[in-house]
N, C-alpha and C positions, 0 to 999 in steps of 0.2 A: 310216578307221573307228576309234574310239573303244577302248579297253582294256575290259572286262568287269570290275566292280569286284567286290571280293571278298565284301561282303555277297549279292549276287544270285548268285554261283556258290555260294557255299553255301547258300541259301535253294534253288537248282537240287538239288544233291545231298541237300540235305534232302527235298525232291519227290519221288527216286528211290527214296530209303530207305524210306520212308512207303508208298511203292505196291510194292515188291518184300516188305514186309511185309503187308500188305495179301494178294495174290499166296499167299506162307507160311503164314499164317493159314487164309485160304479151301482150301487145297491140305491141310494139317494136319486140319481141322474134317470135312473129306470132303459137308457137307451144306451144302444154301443158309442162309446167315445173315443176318439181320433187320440194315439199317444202326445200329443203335442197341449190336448186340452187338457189330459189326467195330471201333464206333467206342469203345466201355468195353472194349474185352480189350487194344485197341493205345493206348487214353490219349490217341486224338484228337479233334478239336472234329467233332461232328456234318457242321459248314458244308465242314470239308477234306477227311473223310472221301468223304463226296457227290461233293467234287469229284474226286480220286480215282479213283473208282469211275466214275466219267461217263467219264475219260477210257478207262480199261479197257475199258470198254465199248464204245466208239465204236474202240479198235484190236482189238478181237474179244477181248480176253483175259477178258474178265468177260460175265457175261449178266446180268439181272433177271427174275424171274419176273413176268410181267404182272398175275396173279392177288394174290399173296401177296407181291408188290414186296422177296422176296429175292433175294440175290447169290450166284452160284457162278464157279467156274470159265468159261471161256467157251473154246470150240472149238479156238485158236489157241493154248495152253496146252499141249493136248495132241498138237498137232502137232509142237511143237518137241520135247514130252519124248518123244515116238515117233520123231522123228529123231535124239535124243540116244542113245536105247535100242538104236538101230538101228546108230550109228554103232561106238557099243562093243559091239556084240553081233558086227559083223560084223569087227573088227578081231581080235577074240577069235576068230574062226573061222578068219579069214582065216592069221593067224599062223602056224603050223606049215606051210602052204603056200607060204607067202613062203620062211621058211626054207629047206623043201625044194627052191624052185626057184632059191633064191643058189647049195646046197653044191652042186646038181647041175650047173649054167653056172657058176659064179664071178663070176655078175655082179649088181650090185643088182637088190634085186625092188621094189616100191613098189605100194602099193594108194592111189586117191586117189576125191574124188569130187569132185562141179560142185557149186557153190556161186556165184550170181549171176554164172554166165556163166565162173568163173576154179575153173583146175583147183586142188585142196586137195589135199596129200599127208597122209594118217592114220595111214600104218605106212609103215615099210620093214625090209628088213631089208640092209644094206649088203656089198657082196662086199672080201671080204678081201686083192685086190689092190690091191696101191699107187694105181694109178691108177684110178681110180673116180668114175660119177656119183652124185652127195649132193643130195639135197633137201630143206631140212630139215623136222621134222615140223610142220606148220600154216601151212607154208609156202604163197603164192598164186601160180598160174601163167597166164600165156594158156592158152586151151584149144584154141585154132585151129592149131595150129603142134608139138604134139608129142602122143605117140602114145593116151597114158591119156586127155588131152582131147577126142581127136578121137571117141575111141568113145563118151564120155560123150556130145557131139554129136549123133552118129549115130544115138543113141535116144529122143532128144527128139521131142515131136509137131512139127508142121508148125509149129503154132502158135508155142510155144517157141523153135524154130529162127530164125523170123523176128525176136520178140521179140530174141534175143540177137544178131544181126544188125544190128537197128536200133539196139542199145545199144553195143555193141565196135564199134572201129575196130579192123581185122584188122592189127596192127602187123610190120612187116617186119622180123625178127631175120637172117637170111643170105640168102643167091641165091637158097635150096631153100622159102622161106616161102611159103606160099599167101597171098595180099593180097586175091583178089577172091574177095565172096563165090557168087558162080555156080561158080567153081572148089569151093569149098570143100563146097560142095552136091554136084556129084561125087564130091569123095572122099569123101563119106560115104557115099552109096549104096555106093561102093566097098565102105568099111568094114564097112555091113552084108552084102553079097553074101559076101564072106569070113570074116567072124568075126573081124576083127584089126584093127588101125590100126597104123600106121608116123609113125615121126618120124626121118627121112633126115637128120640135120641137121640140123633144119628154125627149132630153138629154139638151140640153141646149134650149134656148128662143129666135127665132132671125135666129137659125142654122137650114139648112134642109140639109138632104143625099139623095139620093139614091145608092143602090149598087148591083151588082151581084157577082154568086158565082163562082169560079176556079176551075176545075175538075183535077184533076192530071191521069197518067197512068193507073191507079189500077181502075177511073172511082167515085174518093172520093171527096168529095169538103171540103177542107184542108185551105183555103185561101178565102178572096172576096175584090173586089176591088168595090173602092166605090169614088164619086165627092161630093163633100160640100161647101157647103159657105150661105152668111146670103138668110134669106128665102125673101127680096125686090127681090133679085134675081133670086132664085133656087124657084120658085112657086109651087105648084103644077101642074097647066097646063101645066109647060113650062117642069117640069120633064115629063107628061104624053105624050107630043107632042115630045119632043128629046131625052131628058136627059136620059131617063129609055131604050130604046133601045138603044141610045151609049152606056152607059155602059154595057150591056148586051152585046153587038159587044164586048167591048174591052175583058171582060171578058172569052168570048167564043175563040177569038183571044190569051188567053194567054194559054187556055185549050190546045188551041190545039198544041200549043209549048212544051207544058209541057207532049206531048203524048196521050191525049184522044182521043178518037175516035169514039165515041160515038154522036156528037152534029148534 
């Protein structure tokens, strides 16, 4: 394949600029605008403007009024800035929980959420002994194989589930990793029967999780908070005896911050 020469990647990023302006504008103005106004406020040719705005459209970010053949915002716009809203609204709540659940175990807390199948960390707050599990913040993880993933999992529609099935190959990290997806569909029912997920190992050798899941407004579980650290520590008995209902507390403790109502 051929080298991308440097006029056409700038001609590219000039494309991007021009429509993230675009984007600005319309978002700034709050009202549908006439192509002629979009196209004299940003000082571009009518012809690129159009173009533009076609492609916006065709990816849901812009609409056109049928009638009156102006431009707004389009749906998909504000889906992202409501997941954006959502994402720091809940890391803001979530915080002092985290906190609270390191100084009380010693052990890291992490709040993450699913993002195209791979677990995302968005907070943590790291436990103060030498040996400790770290993940850094925006970090991407399998989600099949340790414990914040698996709840996220677990709440997904049928649909969804499959979807991420057909798309991940369930990769084999240790002994303890689940590979086949029928297995992996038990342990979620699991998951949900109990309120917890576990990661035995299962991602790294040494590290154990457990986690629960974050219910938002709407009554979705969007997020899970989860403690970690090496498994001489975080046993199994000792998550079965404590760990697995603190964290279930905290988690249910942030739900209900975040407006559920339900628990």
């Amino acid at each position: 394949m051929g080298m991308v020469s440097g006029p056409v990647k700038e001609k590219s990023v000039q494309s991007v600029e021009r429509t993230l302006r675009i984007l600005e504008l319309m978002a700034e103005k709050g009202n549908p605008m006439a192509l002629s106004d979009i196209s004299n406020q940003l000082g571009l040719k009518i012809s690129t403007t159009h173009r533009l705005l076609k492609t916006l459209i065709i990816k849901g970010f812009a609409e056109q009024d049928p009638y009156t053949g102006k431009y707004q915002l389009g749906i998909k716009t504000f889906r992202i800035g409501n997941t954006a809203l959502y994402t720091l609204d809940i890391r803001s709540v979530a915080r002092p929980y985290l906190k609270h659940l390191m100084e009380k175990y010693k052990e890291t807390a992490n709040l993450a959420i699913l993002d195209h199948g791979d677990v995302v960390y968005i907070d943590q707050v790291e436990s103060e002994k030498m040996v400790k599990m770290i993940a850094r913040l925006g970090s991407r993880g399998p989600s099949h194989s340790n414990a914040v993933g698996k709840v996220l999992l677990a709440y997904l529609s049928s649909l969804e589930l499959e979807r991420y099935l057909k798309s991940k190959k369930l990769e084999k990290y240790t002994a303890q990793t689940i590979t086949s997806p029928e297995l992996l569909k038990k342990e979620l029912e699991k998951v949900k029967s109990q309120g917890y997920a576990l990661d035995l190992e299962e991602t790294e050798e040494g590290i154990c999780c457990v986690a629960a899941p974050v219910w938002n407004h709407l009554g979705k579980v969007n997020a899970a908070i989860g403690i970690s650290g090496p498994s001489n520590r975080i046993s199994f008995s000792y998550i079965k005896k404590e760990l697995a209902q603190a964290v279930k507390n905290t988690a249910e403790e942030v739900s209900l911050k975040l407006g559920y109502q339900d628990i």
